[in-house]
C-alpha positions in Angstrom: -7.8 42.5 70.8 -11.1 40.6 70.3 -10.2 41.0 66.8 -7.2 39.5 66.7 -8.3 36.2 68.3 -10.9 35.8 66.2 -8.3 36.3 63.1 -5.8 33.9 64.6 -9.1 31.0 65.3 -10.1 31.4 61.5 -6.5 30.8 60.4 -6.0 28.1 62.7 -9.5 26.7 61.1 -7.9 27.0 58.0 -4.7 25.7 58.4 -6.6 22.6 59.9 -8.7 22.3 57.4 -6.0 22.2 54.8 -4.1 19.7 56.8 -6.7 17.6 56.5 -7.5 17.7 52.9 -3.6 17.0 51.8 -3.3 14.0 54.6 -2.9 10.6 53.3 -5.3 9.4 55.3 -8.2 11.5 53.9 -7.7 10.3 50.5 -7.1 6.7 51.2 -10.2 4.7 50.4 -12.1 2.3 52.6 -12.4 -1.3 51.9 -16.0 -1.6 53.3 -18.1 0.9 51.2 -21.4 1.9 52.8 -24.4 -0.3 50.9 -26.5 1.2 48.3 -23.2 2.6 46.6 -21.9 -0.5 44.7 -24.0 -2.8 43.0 -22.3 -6.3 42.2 -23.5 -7.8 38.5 -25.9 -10.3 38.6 -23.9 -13.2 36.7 -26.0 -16.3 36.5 -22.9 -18.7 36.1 -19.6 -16.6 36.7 -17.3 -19.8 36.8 -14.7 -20.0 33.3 -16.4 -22.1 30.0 -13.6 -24.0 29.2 -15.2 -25.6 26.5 -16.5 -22.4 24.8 -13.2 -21.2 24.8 -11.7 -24.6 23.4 -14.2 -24.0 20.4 -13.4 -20.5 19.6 -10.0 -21.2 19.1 -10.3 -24.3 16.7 -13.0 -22.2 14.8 -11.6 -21.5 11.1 -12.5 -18.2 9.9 -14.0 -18.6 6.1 -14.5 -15.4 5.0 -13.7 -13.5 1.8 -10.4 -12.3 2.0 -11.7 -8.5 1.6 -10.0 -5.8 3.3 -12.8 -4.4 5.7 -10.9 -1.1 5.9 -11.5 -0.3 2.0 -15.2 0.8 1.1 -15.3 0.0 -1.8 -17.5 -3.2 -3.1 -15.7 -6.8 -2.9 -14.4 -8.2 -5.8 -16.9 -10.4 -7.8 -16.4 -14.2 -7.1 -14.5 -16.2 -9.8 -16.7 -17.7 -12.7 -17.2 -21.5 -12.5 -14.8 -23.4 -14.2 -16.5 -24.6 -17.0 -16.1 -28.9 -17.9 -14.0 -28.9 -20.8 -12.6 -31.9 -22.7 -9.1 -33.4 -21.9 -7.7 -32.1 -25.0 -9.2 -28.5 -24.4 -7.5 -28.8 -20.6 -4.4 -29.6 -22.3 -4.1 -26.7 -24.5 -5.2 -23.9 -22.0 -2.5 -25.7 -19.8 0.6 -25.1 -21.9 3.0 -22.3 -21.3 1.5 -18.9 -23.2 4.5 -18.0 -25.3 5.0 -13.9 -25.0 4.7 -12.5 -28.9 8.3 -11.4 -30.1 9.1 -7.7 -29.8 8.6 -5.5 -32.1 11.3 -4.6 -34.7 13.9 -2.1 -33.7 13.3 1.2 -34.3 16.5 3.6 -34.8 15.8 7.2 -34.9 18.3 7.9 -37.2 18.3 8.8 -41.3 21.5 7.5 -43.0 22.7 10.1 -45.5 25.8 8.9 -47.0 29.6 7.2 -46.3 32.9 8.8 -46.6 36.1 7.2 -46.8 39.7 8.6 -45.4 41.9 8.5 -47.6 45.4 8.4 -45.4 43.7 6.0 -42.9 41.3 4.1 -45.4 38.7 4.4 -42.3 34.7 4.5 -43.6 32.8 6.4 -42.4 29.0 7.2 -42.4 26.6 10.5 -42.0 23.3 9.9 -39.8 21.0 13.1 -39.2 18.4 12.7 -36.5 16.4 16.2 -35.9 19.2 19.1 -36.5 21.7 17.4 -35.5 24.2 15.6 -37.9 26.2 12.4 -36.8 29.5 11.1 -38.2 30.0 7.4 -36.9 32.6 4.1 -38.0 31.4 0.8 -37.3 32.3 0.0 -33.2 30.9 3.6 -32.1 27.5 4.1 -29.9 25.2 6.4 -31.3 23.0 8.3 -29.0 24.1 6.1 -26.1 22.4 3.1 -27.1 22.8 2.4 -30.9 26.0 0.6 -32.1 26.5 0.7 -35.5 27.8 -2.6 -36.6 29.1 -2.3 -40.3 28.4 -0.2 -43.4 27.0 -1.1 -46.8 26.9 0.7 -50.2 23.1 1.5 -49.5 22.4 0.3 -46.1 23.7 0.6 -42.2 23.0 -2.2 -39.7 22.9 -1.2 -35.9 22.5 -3.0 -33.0 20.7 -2.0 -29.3 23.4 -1.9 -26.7 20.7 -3.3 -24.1 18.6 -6.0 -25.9 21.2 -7.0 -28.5 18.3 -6.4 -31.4 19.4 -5.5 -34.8 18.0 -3.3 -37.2 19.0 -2.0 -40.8 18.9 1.9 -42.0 18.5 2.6 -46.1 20.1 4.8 -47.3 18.1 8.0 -48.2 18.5 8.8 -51.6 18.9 12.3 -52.7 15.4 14.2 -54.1 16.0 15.4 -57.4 14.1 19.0 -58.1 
């Protein structure tokens, strides 16, 4: 029996003892902490600068505009305009005219012209590669070439995008 109170006192301990822990009371802090735990900094003047702050906001940054999340090495600074003469400021001033393009190129080799005889439509014979092309002035070769009109010894075309014009000879038959 001895036994059994003694069981029943440490369960009671323990049930007390975990009352206590889970309580709100237990974990609620105290305003008035005992001294010697919490040290207050040592400001000399804790009151707000005003004018401090005033001046950091009118300051101007004047920095480099580099990106100070790249690594690598700024950009050198710009050479030092050099004093020209009025006439010299004048000329580096006007408007740099782009050269033209450069001629049209046509990946095709004209081989010849054949006429219909019931419909009197001409027609002429372009090889690029393998392949052979049969064309009348108005159709688009290899999307993008129009051939404009037919000659004895010559083919003009014209770029469908740019409008630019070029001329095919004809090539001339290698005699062996």
């Amino acid at each position: 029996m001895a036994e059994i109170g003694i069981l029943v006192a440490l369960v009671a301990g323990l049930a007390f003892a975990f009352y206590r822990d889970l309580s709100p009371s237990a974990t609620a802090t105290t305003d008035n902490p005992s001294p010697g735990l919490v040290e207050a900094l040592r400001i000399p003047s804790p009151e707000l600068h005003l004018g401090r702050l005033e001046a950091l906001q009118k300051m101007n940054y004047e920095g480099t505009d580099r990106n100070i999340f790249n690594a690598a090495p700024p950009p050198p600074p710009p050479a030092p305009a050099s004093k020209k003469s009025k006439a010299e400021n004048a000329a580096s001033s006007a408007p740099v005219v782009p050269p033209p393009p450069p001629p049209l190129q046509v990946p095709l080799t004209y081989y010849g012209t054949v006429t219909d005889p019931k419909s009197g439509r001409e027609e002429a014979f372009f090889t690029n590669g393998d392949h052979i092309y049969i064309a009348a002035p108005g159709d688009v070769l290899l999307g993008r070439y129009k051939l404009v009109s037919i000659g004895i010894k010559t083919a003009e075309f014209e770029d469908v995008p740019t409008s630019r014009t070029a001329t095919l000879t004809m090539m001339l038959p290698v005699k062996q």
